[in-house]
C-alpha positions in Angstrom: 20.1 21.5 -25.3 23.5 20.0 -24.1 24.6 16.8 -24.3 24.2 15.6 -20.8 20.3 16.9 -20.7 19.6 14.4 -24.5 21.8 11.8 -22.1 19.4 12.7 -19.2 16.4 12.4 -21.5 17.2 9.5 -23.6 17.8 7.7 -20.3 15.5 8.7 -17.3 16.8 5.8 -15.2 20.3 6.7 -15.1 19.4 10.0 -13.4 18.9 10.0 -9.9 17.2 13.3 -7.8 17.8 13.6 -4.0 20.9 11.4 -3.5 22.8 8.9 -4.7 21.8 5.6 -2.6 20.6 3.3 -5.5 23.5 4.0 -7.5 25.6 0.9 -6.2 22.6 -1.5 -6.8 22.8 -3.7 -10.2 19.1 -4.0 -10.3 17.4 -0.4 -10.0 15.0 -0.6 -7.3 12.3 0.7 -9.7 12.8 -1.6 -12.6 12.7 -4.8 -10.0 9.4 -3.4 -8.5 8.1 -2.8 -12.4 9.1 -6.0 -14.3 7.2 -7.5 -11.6 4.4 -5.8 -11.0 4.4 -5.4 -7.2 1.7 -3.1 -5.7 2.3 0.0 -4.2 2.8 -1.5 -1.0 5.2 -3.9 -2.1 7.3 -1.7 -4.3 8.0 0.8 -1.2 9.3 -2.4 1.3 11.5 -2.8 -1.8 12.6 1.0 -2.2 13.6 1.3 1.6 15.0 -2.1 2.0 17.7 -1.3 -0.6 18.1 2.3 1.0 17.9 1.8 4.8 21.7 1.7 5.0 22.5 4.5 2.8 19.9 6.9 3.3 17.4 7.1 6.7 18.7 3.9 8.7 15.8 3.2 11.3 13.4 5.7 10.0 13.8 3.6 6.6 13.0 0.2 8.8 10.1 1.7 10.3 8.6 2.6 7.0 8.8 -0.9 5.7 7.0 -1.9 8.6 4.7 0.5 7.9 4.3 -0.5 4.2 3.8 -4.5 5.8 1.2 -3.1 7.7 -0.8 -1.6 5.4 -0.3 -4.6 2.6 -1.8 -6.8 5.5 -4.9 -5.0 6.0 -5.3 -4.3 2.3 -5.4 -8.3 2.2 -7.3 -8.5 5.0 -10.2 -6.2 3.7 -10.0 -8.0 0.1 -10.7 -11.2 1.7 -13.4 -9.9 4.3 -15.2 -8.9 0.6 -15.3 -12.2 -0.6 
């Protein structure tokens, strides 16, 4: 085992697979959608808003509609349970 794959081990979130368009964030996109416990929903709006400009541009914006779409009805159903 070299160094780099005990770095690589020892600290998942520095490594980065397909792409290098969270790099230049502060805040991972991951560990904001974690420490705060957003839904699945939630944490992909979050994921392609930080990468939209870096990575699939309108394809990216079209997801995160997609994602607000699909939080929405999830809402929706929950409170047509109640």
């Amino acid at each position: 085992m070299t160094t780099k794959d005990m770095f690589e081990k020892a600290f998942p979130q520095e490594k980065q697979i397909g792409g290098s368009h969270y790099k230049s964030f502060h805040i991972q996109p991951y560990e904001f959608i974690s420490k705060n416990n957003l839904s699945f929903f939630q944490g992909n709006v979050v994921k392609y808003v930080c990468r939209y400009l870096n990575k699939n541009g309108i394809e990216d914006l079209e997801k995160i509609i997609h994602y607000c779409e699909l939080e929405i009805k999830k809402i929706k159903d929950m409170k047509s349970k109640k």
